[in-house]
C-alpha positions in Angstrom: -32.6 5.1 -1.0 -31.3 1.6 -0.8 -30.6 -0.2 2.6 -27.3 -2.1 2.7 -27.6 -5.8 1.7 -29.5 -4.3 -1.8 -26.3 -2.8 -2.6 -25.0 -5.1 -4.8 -21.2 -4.2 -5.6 -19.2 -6.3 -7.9 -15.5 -6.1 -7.8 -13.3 -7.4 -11.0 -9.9 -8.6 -9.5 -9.5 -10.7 -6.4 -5.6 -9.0 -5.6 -5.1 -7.6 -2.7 -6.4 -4.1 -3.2 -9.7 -6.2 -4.2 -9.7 -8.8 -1.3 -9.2 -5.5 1.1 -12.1 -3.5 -0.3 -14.2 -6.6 -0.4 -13.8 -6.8 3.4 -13.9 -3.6 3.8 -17.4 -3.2 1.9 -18.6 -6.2 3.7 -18.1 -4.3 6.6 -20.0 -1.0 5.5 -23.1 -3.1 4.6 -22.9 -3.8 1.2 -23.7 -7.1 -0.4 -20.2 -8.2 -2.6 -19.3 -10.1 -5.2 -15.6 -10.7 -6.0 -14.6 -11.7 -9.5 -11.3 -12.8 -10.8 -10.1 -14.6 -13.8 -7.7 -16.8 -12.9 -8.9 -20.2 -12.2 -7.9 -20.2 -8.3 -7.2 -17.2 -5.6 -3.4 -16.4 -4.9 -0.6 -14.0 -5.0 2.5 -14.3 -6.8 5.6 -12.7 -6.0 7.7 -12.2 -3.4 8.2 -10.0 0.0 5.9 -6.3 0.4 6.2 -4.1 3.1 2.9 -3.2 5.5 3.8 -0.5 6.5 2.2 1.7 9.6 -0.6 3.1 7.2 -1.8 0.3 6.5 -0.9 -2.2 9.4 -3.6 -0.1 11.5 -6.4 -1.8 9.0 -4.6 -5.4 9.0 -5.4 -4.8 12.7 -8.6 -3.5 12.7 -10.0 -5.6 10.2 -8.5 -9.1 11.9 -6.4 -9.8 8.5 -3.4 -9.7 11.0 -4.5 -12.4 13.0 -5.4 -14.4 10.2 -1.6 -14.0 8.8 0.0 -14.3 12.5 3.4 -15.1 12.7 4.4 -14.5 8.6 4.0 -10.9 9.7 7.7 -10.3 10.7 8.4 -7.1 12.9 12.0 -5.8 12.5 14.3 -3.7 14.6 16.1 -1.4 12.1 17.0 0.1 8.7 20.3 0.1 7.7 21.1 2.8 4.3 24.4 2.1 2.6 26.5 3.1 0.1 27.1 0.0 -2.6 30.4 -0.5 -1.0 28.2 -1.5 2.2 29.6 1.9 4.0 26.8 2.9 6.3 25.5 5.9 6.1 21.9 6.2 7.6 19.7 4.5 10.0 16.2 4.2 11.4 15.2 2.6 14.2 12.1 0.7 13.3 10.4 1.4 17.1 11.0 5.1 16.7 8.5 5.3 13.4 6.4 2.7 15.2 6.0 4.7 18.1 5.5 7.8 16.4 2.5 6.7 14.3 1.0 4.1 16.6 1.1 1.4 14.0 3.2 -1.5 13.4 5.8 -2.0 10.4 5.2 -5.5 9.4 6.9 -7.3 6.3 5.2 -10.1 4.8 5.2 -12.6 1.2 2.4 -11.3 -0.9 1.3 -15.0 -0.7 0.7 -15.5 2.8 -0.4 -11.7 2.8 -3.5 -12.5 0.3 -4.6 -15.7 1.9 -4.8 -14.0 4.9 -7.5 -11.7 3.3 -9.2 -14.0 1.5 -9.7 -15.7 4.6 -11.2 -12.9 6.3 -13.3 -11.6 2.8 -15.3 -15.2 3.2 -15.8 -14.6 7.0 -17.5 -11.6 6.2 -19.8 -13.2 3.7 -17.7 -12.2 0.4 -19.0 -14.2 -2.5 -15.7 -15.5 -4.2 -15.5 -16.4 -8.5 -12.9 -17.4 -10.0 -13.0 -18.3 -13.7 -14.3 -15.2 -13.9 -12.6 -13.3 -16.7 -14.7 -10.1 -17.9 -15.3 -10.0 -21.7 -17.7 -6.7 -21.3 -18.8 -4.4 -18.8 -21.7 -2.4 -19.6 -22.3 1.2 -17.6 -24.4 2.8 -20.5 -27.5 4.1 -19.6 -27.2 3.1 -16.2 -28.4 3.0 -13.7 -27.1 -0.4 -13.1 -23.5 -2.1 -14.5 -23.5 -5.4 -16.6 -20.8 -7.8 -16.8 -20.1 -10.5 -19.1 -17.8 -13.0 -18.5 -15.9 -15.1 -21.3 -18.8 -18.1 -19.7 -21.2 -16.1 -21.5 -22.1 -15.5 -17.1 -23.8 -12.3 -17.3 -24.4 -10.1 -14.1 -25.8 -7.1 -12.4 -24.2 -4.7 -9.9 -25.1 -1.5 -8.8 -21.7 -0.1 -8.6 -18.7 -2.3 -10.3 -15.3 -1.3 -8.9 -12.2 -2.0 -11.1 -9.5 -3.5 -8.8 -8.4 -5.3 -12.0 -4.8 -4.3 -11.5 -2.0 -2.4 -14.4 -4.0 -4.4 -17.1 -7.7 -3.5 -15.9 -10.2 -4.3 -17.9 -12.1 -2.0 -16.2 -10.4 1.1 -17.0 -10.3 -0.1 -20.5 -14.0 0.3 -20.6 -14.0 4.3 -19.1 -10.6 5.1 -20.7 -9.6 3.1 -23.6 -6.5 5.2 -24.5 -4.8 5.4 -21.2 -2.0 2.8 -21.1 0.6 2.8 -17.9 4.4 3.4 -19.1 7.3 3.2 -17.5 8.6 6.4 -16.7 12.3 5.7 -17.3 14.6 2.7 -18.2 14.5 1.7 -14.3 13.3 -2.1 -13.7 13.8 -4.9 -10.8 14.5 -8.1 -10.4 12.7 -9.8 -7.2 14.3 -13.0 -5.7 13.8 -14.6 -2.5 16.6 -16.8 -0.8 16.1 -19.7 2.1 17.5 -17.3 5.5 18.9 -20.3 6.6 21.1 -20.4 3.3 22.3 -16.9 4.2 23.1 -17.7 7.9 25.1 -21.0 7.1 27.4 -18.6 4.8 30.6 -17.2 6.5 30.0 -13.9 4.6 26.7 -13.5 4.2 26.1 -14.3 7.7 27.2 -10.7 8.6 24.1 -9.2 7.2 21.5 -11.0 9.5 22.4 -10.8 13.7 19.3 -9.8 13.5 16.3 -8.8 11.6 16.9 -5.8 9.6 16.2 -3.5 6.5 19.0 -3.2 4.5 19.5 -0.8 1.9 22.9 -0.5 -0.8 22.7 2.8 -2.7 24.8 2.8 -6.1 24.9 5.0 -9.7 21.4 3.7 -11.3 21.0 0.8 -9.2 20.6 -0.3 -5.7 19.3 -3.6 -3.5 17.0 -3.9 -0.9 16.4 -6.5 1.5 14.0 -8.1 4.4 13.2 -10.6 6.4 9.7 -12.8 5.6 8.2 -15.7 5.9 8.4 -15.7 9.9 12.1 -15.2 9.4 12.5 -18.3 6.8 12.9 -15.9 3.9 15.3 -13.8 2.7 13.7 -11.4 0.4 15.3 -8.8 -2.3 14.0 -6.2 -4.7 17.3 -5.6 -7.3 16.9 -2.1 -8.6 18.7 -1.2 -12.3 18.4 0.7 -15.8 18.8 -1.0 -19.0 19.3 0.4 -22.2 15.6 0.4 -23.1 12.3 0.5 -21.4 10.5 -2.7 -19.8 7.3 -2.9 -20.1 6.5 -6.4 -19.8 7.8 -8.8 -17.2 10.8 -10.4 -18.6 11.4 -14.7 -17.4 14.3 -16.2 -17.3 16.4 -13.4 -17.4 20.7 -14.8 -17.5 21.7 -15.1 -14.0 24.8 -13.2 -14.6 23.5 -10.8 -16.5 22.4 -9.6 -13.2 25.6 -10.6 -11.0 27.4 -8.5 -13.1 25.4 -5.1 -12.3 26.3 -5.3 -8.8 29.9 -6.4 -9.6 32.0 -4.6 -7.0 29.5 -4.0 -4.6 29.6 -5.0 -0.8 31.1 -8.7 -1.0 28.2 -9.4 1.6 25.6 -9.1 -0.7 27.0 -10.0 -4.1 27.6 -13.5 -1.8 23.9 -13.3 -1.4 23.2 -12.5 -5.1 25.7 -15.8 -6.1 22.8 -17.9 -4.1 19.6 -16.9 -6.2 19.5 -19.8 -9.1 17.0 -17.6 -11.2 15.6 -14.1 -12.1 12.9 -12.5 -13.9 12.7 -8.5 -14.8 9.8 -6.6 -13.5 8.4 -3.5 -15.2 8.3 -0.3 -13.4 5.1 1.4 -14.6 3.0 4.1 -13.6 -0.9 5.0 -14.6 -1.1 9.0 -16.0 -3.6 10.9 -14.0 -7.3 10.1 -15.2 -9.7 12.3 -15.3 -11.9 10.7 -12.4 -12.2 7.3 -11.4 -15.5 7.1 -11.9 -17.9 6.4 -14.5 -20.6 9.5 -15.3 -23.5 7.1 -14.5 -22.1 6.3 -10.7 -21.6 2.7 -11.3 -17.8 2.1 -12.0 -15.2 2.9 -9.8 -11.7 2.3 -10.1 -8.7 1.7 -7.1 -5.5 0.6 -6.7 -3.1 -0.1 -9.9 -5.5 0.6 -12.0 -6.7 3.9 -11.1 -2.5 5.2 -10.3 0.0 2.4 -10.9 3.7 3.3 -9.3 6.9 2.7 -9.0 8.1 0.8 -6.2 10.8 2.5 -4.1 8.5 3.6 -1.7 6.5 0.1 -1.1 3.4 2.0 -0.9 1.4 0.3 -4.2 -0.5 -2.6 -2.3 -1.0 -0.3 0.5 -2.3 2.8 -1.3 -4.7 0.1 -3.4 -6.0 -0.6 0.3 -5.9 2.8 1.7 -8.0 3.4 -1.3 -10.4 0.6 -0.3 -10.7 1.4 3.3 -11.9 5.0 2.2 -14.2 3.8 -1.1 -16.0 1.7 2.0 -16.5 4.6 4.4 -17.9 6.8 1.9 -20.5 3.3 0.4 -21.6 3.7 3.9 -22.2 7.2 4.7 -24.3 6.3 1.3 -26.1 3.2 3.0 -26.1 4.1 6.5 -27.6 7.3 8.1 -24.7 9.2 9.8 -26.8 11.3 12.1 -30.6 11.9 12.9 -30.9 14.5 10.6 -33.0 14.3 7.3 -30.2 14.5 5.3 -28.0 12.5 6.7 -26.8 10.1 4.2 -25.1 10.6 0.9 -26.2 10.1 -2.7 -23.8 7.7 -4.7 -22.2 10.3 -7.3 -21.6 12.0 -3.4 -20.0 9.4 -2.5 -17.7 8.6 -5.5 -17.0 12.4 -5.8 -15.8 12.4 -2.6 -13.5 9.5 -2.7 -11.7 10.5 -6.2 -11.7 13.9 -5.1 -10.1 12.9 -1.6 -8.1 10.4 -2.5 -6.4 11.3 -6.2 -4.2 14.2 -5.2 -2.6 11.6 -2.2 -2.1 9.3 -4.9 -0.2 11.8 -7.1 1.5 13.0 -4.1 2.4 9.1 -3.7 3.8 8.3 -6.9 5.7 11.6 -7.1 7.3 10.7 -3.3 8.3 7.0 -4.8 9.9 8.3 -8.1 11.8 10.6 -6.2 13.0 8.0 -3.3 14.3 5.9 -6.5 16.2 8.7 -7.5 17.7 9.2 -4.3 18.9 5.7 -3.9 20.5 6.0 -7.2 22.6 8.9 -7.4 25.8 8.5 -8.9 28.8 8.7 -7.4 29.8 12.3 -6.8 28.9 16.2 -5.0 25.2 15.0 -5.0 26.0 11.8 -3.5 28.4 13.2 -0.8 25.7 15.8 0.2 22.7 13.2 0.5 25.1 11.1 2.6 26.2 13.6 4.8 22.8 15.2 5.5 21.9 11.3 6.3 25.1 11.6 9.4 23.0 12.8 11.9 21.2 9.8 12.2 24.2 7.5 12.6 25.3 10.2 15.5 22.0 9.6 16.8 21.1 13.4 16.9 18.1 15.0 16.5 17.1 15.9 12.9 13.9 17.5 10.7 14.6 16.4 7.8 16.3 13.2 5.8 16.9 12.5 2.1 16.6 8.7 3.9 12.6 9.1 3.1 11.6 5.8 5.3 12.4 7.8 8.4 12.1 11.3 7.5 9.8 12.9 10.1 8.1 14.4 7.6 7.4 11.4 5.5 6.9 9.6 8.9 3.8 11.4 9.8 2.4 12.0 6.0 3.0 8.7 4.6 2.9 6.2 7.6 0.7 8.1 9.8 -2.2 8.3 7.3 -5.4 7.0 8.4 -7.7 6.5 5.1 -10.9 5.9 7.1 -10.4 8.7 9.5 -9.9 11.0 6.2 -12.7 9.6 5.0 -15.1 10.2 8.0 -13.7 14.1 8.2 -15.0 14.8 4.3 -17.9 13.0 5.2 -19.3 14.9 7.8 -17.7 18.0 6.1 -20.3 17.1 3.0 -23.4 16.4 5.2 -22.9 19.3 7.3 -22.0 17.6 10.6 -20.8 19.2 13.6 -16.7 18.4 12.9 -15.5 19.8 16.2 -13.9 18.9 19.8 -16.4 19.1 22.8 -15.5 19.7 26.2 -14.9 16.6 28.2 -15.2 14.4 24.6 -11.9 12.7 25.6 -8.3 12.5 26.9 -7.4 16.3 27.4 -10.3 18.1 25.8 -11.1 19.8 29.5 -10.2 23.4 28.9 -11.6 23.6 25.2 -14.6 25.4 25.9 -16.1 27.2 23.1 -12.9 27.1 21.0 -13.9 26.0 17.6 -11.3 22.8 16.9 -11.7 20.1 14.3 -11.6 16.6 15.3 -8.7 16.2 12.9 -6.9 19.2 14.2 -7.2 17.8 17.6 -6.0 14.5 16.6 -2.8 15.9 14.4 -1.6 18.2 17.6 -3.0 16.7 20.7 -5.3 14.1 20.4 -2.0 11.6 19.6 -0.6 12.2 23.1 -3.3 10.6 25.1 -3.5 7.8 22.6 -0.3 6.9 23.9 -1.0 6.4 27.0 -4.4 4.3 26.4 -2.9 1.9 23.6 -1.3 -1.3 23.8 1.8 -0.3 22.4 3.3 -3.4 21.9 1.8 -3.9 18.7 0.9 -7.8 19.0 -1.0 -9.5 16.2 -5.0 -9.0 17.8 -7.9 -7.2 15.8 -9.4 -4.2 16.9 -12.5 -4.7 15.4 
């Protein structure tokens, strides 16, 4: 079995999915090569949302302190009707708290330089001009790429982070094609916050920093703060009569003004300031048979494995959820776990293990982020009414179980924004090698009085375990690595 560095693993697509798993791979051992086509690294786009899941492995992995201040905490989340009536709220500290984990918001540019700068710390070897003509799996064991150079090189496991238009799942599944589910599409603009502060209006919407929502029929608007507070970001949610599938430039200014025609005067003062648009495409990757090749050396992650929709900001961060977990399994294949004989796992273990794990989350995700589109564009009426009133009890400040408002919905909370990929990822690994998964006596914080009592480590940590992490962490959620 191969030791670490004579792991060779070549990823196609240096976004940020890639750039995560890269580091992430680094980490676990491997030697990695990171492809992309474009002729230099970068991001384009606007403002994304880090939230809790994935803020813990910003932290652990130093990525945070690389980014530092252009990752912008903020205090609440404001839901509204499109007439700017308030009707939900979450305190951002109470999710914080309850997870452990910081909600940061950050541009996708400053974002991805931030992990490219940590990928080269960690020895990542960066290409650009890189664009793959052919990848060759067949017979195996090793993949071949071929670049449009005429570059040709050997990997022993190639994984596709390649994006909606990978090139890589091309080559496994050359009839699968992401669509767009419905006729829903977005416009992304970001505005100077000083811009929106000078305005008389506008000015209401930013005391301080805040998440604000307006729900309408079909459409609705979402806004953040980025950039260190410099930026003023919005994602501009509507239908049109037919499906996007492409992104759309230069769309008419007031073609979009007049959508939101009506709406709270605050915002459609905001809108008046953006000088141009383009449409973004809303499309989501049908369920693939596995994300792996049947020779073990391709692997697919991220938008190219399970593209979705955006209305729950969980793409990037279920690309690097998928990374984090893709690394822990590469080094439970690299690494001996334990001192027993069989104590590390074959390859197809370890990519059986990480589709198997990780798919049904992803469905589960892009099933969660249809539906929280759906929810913020209800049309006006009984429906409406009944999802706004069974949002009240926040408002009141009352205790509640359960919220259509899905960003603070204790349920959501703890399943989407408490996830830890790597700590899933360690619980099926010992699982597979047969390694003792349970809570000893005196093991930690509050494990005196377990005795013989047969408890998993992850049933520990989902009911008790949290508790005395509490008490141990900083909770103040500053930009510092853990690692």
């Amino acid at each position: 079995m191969q030791n670490s560095k004579d792991f060779h693993v070549g990823l196609v697509g240096a976004g940020i999915g890639g750039m995560f798993t890269a580091i992430a791979l680094c980490k676990a051992g491997a030697k990695v090569t990171v492809l992309e086509a474009a002729a230099e690294l970068g991001e384009i786009g606007a403002g994304i949302q880090m939230t809790p899941n994935v803020a813990r492995l910003l932290r652990k992995y130093g990525v945070a302190d690389s980014i530092g201040e252009n990752l912008v905490r903020f205090e609440e989340l404001n839901m509204r009707r499109w007439d700017g009536t308030k009707v939900g709220y979450t305190p951002t500290a109470r999710v914080e708290q309850a997870v452990d984990q910081p909600w940061w918001l950050v541009h996708r540019a400053h974002l991805h330089a931030g992990l490219v700068d940590v990928a080269r710390k960690e020895g990542a070897k960066l290409v650009v001009n890189a664009k793959v003509k052919d990848l060759q799996y067949e017979p195996g064991p090793k993949a071949r790429i071929v670049t449009e150079k005429g570059d040709q090189l050997e990997f022993d496991l190639v994984v596709g982070s390649d994006g909606l238009n990978s090139v890589v799942r091309r080559s496994l599944y050359p009839e699968v094609t992401p669509e767009p589910p419905t006729t829903n599409c977005a416009y992304r603009a970001i505005v100077p916050f000083e811009e929106v502060r000078n305005d008389p209006l506008a000015r209401q919407l930013v005391p301080k920093l805040t998440m604000e929502v307006w729900m309408g029929p079909g459409a609705y608007i979402i806004t953040y703060p980025i950039s260190n507070g410099n930026d003023f970001n919005l994602v501009i949610s509507h239908h049109r009569p037919e499906k996007v599938r492409a992104m759309e430039p230069d769309v008419p200014i007031e073609e979009m003004r007049q959508i939101y025609e009506g709406w709270d005067p605050r915002i459609t003062r905001v809108l008046e300031m953006i000088p141009e648009v383009s449409r973004w495409p809303l499309l989501v990757t049908p369920p693939l048979p596995r994300w792996y090749s049947s020779q073990h050396n391709v692997v697919l992650l991220g938008d190219a494995a399970h593209s979705m929709t955006n209305h729950m900001a969980q793409g990037a961060a279920t690309s690097m959820e998928d990374g984090a977990f893709l690394a822990r399994c590469i080094s439970a294949h690299l690494n001996p776990q334990s001192s027993s004989p069989v104590s590390r796992l074959t390859l197809p273990q370890s990519l059986h293990l990480y589709h198997s794990s990780r798919a049904p989350l992803a469905k589960k995700k892009q099933s969660v982020s249809f539906l929280n589109g759906l929810l913020w564009m209800i049309p006006d009426g009984p429906l409406q009414r009944a999802r706004d009133e069974a949002m009240s009890a926040e408002l009141r400040g009352e205790p509640f179980i359960r919220s259509p408002n899905l960003y603070g919905d204790p349920r959501c909370v703890l399943e989407v924004y408490g996830y830890d990929a790597e700590a899933h990822a360690d619980e099926v690994v010992r699982k597979e090698l047969g390694l003792e998964d349970r809570v000893n006596e005196g093991e930690g914080m509050g494990t005196e009085g377990v005795g013989d009592a047969n408890i998993t480590k992850s049933d520990w940590e989902k009911w008790v375990g949290w508790i005395g992490r509490r008490q141990s962490e900083d909770r103040s959620f500053g930009v510092k690595s853990k690692l």
